[in-house]
N, C-alpha and C positions, 0 to 999 in steps of 0.2 A: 308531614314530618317524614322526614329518611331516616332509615336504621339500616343498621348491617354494613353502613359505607365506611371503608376506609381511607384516610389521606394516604395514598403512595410515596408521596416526598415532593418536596419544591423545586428538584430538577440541583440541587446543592451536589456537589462530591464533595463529601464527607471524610471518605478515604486516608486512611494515614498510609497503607499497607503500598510500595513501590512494585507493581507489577512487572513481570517479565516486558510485557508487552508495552507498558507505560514507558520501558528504561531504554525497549528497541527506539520508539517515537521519539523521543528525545533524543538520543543520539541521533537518528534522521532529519531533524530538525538542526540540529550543528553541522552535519556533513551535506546533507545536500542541497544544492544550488540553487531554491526555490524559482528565484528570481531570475538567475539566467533560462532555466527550462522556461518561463513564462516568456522571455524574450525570443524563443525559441519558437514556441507554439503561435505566439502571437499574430504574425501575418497569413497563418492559415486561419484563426480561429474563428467563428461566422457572426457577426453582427447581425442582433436581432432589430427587424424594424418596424416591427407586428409581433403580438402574442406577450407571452411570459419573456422578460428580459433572462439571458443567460445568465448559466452560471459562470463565477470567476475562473479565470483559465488555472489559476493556483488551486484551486476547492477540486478542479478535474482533474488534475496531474496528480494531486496527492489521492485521491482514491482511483487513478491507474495504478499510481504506484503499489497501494495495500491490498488490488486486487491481485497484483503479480509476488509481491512477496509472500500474498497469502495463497495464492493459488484458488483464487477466487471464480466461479465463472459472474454471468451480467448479475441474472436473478439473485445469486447468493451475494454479490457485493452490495447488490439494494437493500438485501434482507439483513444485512452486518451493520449497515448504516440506520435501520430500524431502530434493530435491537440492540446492538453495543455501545454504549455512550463514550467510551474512548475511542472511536474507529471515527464519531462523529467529530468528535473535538479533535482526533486527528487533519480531519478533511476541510476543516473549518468552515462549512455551508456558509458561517453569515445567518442566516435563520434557518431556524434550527425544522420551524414547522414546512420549511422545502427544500426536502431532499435529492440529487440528484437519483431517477428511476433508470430500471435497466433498459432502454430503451435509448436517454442520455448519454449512459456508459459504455452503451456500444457503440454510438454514434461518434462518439469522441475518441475512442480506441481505432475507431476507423477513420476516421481523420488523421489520426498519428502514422496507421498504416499507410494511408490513399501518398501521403505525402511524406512517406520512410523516414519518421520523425521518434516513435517509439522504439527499436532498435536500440538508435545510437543515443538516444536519450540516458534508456536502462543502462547501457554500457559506462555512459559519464559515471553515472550513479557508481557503478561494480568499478568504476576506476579508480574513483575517491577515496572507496570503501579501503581498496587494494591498500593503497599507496596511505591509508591507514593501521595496514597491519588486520584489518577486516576483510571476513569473506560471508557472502550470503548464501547462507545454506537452506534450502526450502525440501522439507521432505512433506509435509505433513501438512493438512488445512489449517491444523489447529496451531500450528505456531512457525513464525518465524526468526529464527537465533541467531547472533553475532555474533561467529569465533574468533579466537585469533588463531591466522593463520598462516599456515607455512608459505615460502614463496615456492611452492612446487608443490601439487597434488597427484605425482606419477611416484611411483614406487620403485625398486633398480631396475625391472624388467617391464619399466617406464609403460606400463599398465594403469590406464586412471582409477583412483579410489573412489569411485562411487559408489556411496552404500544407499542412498538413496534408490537405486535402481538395480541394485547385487541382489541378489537370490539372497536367502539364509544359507541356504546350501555350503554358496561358494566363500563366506564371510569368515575368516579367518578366527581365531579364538583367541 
């Protein structure tokens, strides 16, 4: 007989409560072009003909993507996909029990790079966003926020505001 065990949950979200993060993914899921970026990656991406069949080119592009708006490195993007059950149902694995490892995540990052595909990819993305009245603002690990934003981020002595990267010092009051 076992004692002391408890049931953790059946893997259900439960969740009534609309998180920041839940409400960013969802709007990324209406703005951005899932399916053209897959047509994009697509004649680079490697057909497996031995081993573990790859992952979907869509399940890698969307956690390139949440490791760049998260500011993620490889190890911590594996480790997000562990432990955060929205980061997962973001990425949409397909099964859940294999997860892309950082090893995967680099390999396919460099891919994007080898064949200067990530760039201009992020860029479609920050264009969409744009020409939605959206700017990606990344200061922090811990989150990524949609503003709306001005179409001009220079000031009159056309100096960029970033506070991201401004001292406190220099940060106006």
């Amino acid at each position: 007989m076992i004692c002391g065990m408890k049931q953790l949950g059946l893997g259900l979200n439960l969740s009534t409560k609309k998180t920041r993060k839940r409400e960013f993914w969802e709007e990324m899921e209406r703005v951005v072009p899932w399916s053209a970026l897959v047509q994009i990656v697509k004649p680079y991406y490697l057909k497996a003909k031995t081993g573990r069949p790859p992952f979907a080119i869509e399940t890698m592009l969307r956690v390139h993507y949440l490791q760049q708006w998260f500011a993620l490195s490889d190890p911590a993007m594996e480790e997000a996909l562990h432990d955060m059950p929205v980061f997962r149902e973001f990425a949409k694995p397909g099964d859940v029990a294999r997860l892309p490892d950082e090893t995967t995540i680099l390999r396919f990052r460099h891919l994007l790079e080898k064949h200067d595909l990530a760039t201009d990819m992020l860029r479609v993305v920050n264009d969409i966003l744009q020409a939605k009245g959206l700017l990606m603002k990344k200061c922090k690990v811990v989150d990524a926020t949609l503003i709306a934003a001005p179409s001009s981020t220079k000031n009159a002595s056309m100096q960029s505001r970033d506070w991201c990267t401004a001292s406190w010092a220099g940060r106006p009051t």
